[in-house]
Backbone as numpy.savetxt, mean C-alpha at the origin, in Angstrom:
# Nx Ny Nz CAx CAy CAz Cx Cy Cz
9.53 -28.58 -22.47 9.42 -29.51 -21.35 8.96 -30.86 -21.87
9.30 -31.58 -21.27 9.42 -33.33 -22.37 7.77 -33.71 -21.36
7.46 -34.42 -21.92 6.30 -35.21 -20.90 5.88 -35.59 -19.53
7.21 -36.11 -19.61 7.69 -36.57 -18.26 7.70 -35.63 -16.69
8.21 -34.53 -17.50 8.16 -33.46 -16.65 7.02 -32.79 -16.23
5.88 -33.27 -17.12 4.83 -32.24 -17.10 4.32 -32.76 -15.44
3.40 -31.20 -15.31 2.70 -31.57 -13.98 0.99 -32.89 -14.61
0.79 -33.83 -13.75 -0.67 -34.01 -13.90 -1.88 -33.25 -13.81
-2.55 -33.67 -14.83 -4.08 -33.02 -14.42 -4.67 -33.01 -13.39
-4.02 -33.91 -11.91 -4.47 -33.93 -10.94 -4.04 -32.82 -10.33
-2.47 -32.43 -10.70 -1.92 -31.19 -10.09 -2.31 -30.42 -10.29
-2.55 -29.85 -11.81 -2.91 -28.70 -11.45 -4.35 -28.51 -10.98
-5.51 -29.70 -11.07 -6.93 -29.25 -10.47 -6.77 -29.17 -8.78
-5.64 -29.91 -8.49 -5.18 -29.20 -7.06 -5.02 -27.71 -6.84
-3.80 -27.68 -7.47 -3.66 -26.11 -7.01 -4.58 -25.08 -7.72
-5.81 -25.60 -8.11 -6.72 -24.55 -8.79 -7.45 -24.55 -7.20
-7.70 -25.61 -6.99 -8.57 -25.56 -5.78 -8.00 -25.00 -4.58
-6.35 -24.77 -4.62 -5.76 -23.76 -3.37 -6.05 -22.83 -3.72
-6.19 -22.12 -4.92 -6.47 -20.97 -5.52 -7.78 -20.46 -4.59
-8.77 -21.02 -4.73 -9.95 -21.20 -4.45 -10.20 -21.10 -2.93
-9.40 -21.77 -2.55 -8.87 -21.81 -0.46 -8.57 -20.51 -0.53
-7.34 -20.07 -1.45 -6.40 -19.11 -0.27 -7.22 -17.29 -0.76
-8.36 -17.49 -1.86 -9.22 -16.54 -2.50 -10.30 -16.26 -0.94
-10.84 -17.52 -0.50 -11.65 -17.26 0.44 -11.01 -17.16 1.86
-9.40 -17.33 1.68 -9.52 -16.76 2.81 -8.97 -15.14 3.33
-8.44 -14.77 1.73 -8.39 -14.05 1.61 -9.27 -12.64 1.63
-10.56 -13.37 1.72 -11.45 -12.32 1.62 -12.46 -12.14 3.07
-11.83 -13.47 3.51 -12.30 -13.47 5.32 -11.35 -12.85 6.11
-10.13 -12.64 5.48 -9.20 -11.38 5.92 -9.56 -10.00 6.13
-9.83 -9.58 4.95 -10.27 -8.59 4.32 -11.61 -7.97 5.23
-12.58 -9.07 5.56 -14.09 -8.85 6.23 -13.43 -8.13 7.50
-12.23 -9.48 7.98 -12.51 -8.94 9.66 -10.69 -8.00 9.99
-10.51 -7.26 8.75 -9.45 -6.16 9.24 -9.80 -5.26 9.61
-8.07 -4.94 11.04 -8.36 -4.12 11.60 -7.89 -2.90 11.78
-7.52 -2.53 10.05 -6.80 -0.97 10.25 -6.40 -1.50 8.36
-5.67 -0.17 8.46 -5.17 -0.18 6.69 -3.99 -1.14 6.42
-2.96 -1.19 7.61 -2.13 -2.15 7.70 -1.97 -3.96 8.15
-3.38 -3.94 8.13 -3.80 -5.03 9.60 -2.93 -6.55 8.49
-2.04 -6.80 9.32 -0.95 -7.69 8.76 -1.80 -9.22 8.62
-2.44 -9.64 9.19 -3.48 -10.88 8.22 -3.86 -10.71 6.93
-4.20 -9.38 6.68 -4.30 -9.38 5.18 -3.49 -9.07 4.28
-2.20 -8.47 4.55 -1.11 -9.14 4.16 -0.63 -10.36 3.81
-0.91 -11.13 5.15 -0.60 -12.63 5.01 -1.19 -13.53 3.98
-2.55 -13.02 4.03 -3.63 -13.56 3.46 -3.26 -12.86 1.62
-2.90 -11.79 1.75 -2.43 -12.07 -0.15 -1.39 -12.09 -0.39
-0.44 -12.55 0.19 0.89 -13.15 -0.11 0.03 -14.47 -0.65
-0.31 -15.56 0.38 -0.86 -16.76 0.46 -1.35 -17.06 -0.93
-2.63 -15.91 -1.04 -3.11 -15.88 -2.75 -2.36 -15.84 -3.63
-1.06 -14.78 -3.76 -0.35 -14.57 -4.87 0.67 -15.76 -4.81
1.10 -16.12 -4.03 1.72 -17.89 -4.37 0.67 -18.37 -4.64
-0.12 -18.65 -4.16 -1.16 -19.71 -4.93 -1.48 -19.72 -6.69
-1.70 -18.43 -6.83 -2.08 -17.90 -8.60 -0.68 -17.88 -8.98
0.35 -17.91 -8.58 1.43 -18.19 -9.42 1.78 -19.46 -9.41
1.63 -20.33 -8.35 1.58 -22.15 -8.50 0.64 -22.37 -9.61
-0.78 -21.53 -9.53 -1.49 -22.22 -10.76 -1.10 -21.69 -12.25
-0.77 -20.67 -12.04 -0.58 -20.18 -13.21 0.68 -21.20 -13.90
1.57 -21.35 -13.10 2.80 -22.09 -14.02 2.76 -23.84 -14.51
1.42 -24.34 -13.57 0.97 -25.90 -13.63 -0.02 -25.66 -14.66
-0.34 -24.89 -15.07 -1.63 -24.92 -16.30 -1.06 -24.62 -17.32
0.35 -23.62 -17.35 0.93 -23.67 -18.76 1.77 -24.80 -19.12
2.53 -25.52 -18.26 3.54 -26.58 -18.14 2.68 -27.25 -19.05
0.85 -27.74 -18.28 0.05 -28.80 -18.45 -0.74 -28.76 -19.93
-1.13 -27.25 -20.38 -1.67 -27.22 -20.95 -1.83 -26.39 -22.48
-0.55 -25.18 -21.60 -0.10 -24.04 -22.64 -0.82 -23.06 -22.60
-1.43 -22.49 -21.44 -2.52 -21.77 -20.86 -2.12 -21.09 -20.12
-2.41 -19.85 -19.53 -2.27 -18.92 -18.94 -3.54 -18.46 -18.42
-3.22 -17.48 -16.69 -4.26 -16.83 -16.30 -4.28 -15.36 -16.64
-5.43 -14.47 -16.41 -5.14 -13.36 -15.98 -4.51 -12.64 -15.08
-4.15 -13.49 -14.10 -3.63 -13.07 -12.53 -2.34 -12.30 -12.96
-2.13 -10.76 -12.03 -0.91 -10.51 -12.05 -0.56 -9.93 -11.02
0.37 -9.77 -9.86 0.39 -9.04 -8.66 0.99 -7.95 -8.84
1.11 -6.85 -8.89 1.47 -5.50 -9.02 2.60 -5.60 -7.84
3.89 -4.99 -8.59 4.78 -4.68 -7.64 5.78 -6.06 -6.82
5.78 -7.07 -7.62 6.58 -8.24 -7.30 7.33 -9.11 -8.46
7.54 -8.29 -9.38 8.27 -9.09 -10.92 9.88 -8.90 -10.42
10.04 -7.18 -10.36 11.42 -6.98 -10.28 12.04 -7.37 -8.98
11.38 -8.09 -7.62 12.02 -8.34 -6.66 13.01 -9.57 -6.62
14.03 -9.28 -6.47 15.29 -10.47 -6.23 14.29 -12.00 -5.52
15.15 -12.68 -5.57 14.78 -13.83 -4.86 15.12 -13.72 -3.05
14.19 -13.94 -2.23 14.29 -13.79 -1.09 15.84 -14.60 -0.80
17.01 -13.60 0.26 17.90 -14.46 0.58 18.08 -14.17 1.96
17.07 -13.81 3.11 17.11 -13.32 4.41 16.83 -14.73 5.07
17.00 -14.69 6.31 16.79 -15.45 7.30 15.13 -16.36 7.18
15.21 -17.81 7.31 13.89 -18.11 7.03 13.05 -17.98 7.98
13.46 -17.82 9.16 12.87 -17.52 10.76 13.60 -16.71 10.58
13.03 -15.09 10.39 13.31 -14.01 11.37 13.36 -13.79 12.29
14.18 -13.20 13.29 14.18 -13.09 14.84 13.63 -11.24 15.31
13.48 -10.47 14.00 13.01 -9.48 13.66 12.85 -8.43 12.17
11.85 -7.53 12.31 11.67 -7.50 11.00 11.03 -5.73 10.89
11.57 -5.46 9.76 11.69 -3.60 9.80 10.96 -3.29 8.31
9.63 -2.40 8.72 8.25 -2.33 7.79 8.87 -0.37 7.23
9.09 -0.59 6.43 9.91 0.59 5.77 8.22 1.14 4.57
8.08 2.18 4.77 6.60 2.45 3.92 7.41 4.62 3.44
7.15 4.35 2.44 6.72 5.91 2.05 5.57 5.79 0.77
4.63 7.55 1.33 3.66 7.81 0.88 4.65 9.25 -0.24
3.77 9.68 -1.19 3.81 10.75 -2.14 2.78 11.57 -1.90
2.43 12.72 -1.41 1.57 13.50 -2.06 2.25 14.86 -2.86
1.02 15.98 -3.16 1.00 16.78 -4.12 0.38 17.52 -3.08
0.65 18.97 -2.99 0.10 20.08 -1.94 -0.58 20.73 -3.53
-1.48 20.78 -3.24 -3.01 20.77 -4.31 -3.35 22.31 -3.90
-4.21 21.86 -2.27 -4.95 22.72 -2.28 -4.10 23.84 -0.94
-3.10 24.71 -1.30 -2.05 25.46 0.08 -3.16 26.11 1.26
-3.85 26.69 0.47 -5.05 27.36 1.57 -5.74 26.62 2.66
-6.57 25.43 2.17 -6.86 24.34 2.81 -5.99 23.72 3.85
-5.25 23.72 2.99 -3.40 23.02 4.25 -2.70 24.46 5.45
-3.13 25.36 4.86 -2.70 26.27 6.39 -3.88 26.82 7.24
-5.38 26.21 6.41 -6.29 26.43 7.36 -5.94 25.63 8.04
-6.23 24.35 7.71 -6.59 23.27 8.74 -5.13 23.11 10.04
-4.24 23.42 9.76 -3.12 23.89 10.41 -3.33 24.83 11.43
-3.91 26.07 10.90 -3.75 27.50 11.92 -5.18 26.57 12.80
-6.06 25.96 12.76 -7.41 25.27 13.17 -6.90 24.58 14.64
-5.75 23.72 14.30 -4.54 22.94 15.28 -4.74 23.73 16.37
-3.61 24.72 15.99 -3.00 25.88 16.81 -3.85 26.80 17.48
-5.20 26.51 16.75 -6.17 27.42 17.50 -6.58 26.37 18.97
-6.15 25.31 18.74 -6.56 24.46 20.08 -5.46 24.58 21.09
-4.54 24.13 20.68 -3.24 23.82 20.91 -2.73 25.22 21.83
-2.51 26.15 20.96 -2.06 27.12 21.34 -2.61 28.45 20.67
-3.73 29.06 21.52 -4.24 30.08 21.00 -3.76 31.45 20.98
-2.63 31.79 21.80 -1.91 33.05 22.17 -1.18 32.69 21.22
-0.58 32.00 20.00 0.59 31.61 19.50 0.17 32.70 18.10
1.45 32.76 17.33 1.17 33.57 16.09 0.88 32.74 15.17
0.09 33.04 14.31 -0.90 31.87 13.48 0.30 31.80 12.34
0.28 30.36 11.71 1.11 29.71 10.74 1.03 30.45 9.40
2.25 30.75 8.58 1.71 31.58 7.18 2.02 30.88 6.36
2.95 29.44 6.48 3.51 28.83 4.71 2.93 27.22 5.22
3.52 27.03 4.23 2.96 25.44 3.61 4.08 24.96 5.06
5.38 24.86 4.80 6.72 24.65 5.28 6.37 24.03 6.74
5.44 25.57 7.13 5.45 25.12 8.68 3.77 23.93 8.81
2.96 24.64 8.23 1.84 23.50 8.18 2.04 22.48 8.31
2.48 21.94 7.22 2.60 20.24 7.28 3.81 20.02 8.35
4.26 20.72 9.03 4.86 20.33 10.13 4.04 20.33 11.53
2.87 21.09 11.48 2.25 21.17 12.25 0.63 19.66 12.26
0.61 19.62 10.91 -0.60 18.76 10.96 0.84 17.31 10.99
1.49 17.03 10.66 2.14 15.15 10.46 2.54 15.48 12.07
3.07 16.41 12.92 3.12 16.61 14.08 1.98 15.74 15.52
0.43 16.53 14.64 -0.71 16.44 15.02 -1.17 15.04 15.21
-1.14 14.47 14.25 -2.12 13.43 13.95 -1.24 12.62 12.96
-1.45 10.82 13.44 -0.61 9.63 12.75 -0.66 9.77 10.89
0.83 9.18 10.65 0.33 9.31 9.08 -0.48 8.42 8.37
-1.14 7.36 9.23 -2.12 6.13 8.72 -3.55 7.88 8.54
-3.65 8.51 9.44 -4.97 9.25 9.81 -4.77 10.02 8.40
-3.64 10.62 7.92 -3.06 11.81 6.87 -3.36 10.85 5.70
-3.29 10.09 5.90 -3.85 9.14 4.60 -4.92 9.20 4.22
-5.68 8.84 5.40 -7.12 8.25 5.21 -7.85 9.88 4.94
-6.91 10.96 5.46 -8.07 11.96 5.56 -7.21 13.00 4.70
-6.03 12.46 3.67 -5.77 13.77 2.89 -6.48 14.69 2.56
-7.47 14.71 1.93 -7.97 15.63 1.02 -8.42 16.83 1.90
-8.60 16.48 2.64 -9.09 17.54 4.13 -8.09 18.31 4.30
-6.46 18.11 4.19 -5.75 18.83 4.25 -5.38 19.26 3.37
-5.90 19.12 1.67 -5.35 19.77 0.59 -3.81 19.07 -0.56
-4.28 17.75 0.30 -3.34 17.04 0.09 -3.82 15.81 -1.94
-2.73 15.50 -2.32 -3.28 14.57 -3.15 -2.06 13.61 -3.42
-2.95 12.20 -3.24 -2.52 11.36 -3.09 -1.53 10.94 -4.69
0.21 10.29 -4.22 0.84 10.06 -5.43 1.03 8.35 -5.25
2.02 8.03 -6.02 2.57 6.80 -5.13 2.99 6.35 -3.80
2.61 5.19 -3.23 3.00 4.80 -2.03 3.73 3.26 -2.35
4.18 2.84 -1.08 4.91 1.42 -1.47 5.11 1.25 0.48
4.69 0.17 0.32 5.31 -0.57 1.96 6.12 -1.86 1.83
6.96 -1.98 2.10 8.39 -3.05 2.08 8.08 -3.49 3.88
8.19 -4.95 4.19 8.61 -5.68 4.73 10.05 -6.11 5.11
10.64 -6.37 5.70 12.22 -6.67 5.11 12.21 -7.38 6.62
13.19 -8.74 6.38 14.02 -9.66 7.39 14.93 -9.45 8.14
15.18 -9.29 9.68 16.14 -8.95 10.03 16.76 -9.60 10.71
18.14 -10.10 11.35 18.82 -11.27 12.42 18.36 -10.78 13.71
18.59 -9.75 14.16 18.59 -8.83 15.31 17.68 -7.63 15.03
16.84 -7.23 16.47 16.62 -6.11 16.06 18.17 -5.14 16.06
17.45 -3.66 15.74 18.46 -2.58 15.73 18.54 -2.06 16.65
19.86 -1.67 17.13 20.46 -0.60 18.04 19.60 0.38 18.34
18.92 0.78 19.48 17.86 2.13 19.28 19.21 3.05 18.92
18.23 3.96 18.08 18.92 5.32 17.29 19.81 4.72 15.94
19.93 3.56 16.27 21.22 3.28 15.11 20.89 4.06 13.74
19.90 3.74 13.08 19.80 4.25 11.84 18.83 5.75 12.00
18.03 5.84 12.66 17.52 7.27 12.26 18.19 8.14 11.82
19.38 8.14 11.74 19.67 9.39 10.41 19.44 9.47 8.64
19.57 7.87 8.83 19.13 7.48 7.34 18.33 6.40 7.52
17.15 5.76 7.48 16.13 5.13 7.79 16.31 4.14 6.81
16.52 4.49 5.44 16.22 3.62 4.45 17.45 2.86 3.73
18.49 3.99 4.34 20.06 3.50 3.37 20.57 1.68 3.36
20.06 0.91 4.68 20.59 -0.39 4.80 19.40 -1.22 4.38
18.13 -0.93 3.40 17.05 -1.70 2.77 17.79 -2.77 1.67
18.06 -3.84 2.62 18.13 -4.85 1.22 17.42 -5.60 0.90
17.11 -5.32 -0.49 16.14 -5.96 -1.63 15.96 -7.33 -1.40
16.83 -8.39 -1.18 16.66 -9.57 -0.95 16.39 -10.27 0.59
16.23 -9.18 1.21 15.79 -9.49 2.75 14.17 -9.09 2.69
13.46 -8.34 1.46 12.17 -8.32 1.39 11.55 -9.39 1.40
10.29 -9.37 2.47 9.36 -10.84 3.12 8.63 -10.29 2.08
7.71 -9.32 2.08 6.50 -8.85 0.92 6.59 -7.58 0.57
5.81 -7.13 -0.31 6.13 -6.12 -0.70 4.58 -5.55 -1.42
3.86 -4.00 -1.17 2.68 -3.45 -1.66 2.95 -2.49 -2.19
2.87 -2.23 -3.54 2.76 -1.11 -4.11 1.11 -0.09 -4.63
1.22 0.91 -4.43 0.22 1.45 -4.98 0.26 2.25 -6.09
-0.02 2.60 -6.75 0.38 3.50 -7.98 -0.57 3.68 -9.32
-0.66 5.27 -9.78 -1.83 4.97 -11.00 -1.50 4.60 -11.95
-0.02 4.16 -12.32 0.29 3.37 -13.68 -0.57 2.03 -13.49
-0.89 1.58 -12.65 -1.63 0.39 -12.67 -2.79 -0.01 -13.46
-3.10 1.72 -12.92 -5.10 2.16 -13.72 -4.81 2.79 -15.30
-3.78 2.80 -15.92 -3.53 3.67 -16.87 -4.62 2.88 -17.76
-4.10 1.64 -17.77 -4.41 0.95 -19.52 -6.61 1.31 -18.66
-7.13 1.20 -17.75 -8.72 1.16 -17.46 -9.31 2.46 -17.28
-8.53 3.57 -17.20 -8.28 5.06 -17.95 -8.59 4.88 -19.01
-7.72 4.54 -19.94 -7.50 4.76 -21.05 -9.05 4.52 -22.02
-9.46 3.32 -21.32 -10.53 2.65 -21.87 -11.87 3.36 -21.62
-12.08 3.87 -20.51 -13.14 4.67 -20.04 -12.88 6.41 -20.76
-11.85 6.44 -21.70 -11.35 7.72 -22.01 -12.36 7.48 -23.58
-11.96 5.98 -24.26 -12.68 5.88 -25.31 -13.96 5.93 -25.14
-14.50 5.55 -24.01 -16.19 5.21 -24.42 -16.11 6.50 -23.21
-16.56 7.65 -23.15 -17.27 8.26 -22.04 -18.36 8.38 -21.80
-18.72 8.02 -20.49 -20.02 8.04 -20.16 -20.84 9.28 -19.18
-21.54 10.04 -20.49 -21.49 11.35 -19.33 -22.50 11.13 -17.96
-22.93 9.65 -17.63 -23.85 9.88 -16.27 -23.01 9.95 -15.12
-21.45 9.28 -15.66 -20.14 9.24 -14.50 -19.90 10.77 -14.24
-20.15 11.88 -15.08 -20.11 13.28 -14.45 -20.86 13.59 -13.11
-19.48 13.87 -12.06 -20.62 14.47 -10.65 -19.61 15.67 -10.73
-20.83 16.55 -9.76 -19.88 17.80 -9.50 -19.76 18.15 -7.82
-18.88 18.63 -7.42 -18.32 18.40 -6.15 -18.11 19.75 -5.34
-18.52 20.23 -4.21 -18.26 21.63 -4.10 -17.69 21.01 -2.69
-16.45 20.97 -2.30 -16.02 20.93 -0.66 -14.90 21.91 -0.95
-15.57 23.29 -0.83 -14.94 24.80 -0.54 -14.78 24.61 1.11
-15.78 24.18 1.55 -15.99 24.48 2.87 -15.28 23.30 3.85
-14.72 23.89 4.65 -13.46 22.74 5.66 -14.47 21.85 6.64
-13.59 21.13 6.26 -14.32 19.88 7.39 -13.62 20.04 8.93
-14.51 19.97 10.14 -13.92 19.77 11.30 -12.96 18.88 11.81
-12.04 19.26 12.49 -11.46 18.22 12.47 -11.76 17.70 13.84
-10.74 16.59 14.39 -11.13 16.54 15.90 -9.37 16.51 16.36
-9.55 17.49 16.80 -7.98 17.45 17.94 -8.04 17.25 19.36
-7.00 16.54 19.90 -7.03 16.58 21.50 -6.29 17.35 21.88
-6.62 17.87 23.13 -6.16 19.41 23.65 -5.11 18.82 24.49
C-alpha cells in the first residue's frame, strides 16, 4: 500500500475508540438480556465485531500491527448479497447432543407421563423419551437444562438469514433448511469445542490438581411440569 493510501493516525485512534463504544455497549447488552437469544445482544456483537475488524485492518494498513481479536464462525461466510432492508427474516438454529446418560433420559420422561398421563404404559427406549421430553418443554429450556436429561452438549450454530417476503405457511416444513442461502446470512453464532482446543491443550500441560472436583448427581432433579 503506497502512502497515500494509508489510513491516518487520526483514523485509526478513531476507530480504536469505536472499539471502545461498541465494547461498552456491548456489555450493557449483555447486563440487561432477556433470554439466551435476546437479539440486542446479537446486535450488540455484530456492532463489536465490525468495529475490531475496522480496527484491526486501520492499524495494520497504519502501522503493520495486528490485534488479537478473532470472531469465531465468520471467516468462511460469503459476502452478504440479501436485501439491505429486509421485509422479513428466518432464524434457522440446530443444537447437537450425545444421549450420555439413557437411564436419566427415560426417567425423567416416564416422570412427564407420570403427570400427564398416569394410567398410560410407562416409556421403555430412548426413541420414545426424547419424544416425550422436546414434546414437553421448549428447546431454549432442553438447553439450559440438558444434563438433567442425560443429555451432552455437542455443537450448535444459529444463522440469521434475509428474506423479501415472508413464507407461505407450511411452505417449507418438510425441509426447513434446504432453501438456506449463505449469502442472505445477516449474522451468524457458532458454538463449538474446537474453539477451546488450543486452552485445553494448555491446561493439559500445566495441571492443576486444586481444579479436581468430584461430582455425585446420581440422584434426579425435579422437574416442574404443567398438568
Amino acid at each position: 500500500m503506497s502512502d497515500a493510501a494509508q489510513p491516518t493516525a487520526a483514523e485509526v485512534r478513531a476507530a480504536a475508540e469505536a472499539v471502545k463504544a461498541a465494547l461498552d455497549r456491548h456489555l450493557a447488552a449483555v447486563e440487561r438480556r432477556t433470554g439466551e437469544d435476546d437479539p440486542a445482544v446479537y446486535e450488540a456483537f455484530n456492532e463489536l465485531a465490525a468495529a475490531a475488524e475496522e480496527y484491526d485492518e486501520l492499524l495494520y494498513d497504519r502501522y503493520d500491527e495486528v490485534t488479537p481479536f478473532e470472531i469465531p464462525g465468520t471467516e468462511d461466510m460469503p459476502p452478504y448479497t440479501g436485501p439491505e432492508e429486509p421485509n422479513a427474516i428466518s432464524v434457522l438454529i440446530r443444537r447437537d447432543y450425545a444421549v450420555v446418560e439413557p437411564q436419566r433420559l427415560l426417567a425423567q420422561a416416564q416422570r412427564v407421563e407420570a403427570v400427564e398421563e398416569p394410567a398410560a404404559e410407562t416409556t421403555g427406549t430412548v426413541h420414545e423419551s426424547l419424544g416425550i421430553l422436546f414434546g414437553e418443554f421448549e428447546p431454549d429450556e432442553i438447553a439450559s437444562r440438558h444434563k438433567e436429561f442425560g443429555l451432552e452438549e455437542g455443537d450448535s450454530t444459529l444463522w440469521v438469514t434475509a428474506a423479501d417476503e415472508p413464507a407461505e405457511p407450511g411452505e417449507w416444513l418438510e425441509a426447513p433448511f434446504e432453501q438456506a442461502d449463505p449469502g442472505r446470512v445477516v449474522c451468524r453464532f457458532d458454538v463449538s469445542a474446537v474453539f477451546d482446543e488450543e486452552s485445553t491443550e494448555d491446561l493439559e500441560d500445566d495441571p492443576d490438581p486444586d481444579l479436581d472436583v468430584a461430582l455425585d448427581d446420581d440422584d434426579l432433579e425435579p422437574l416442574d411440569v404443567e398438568r
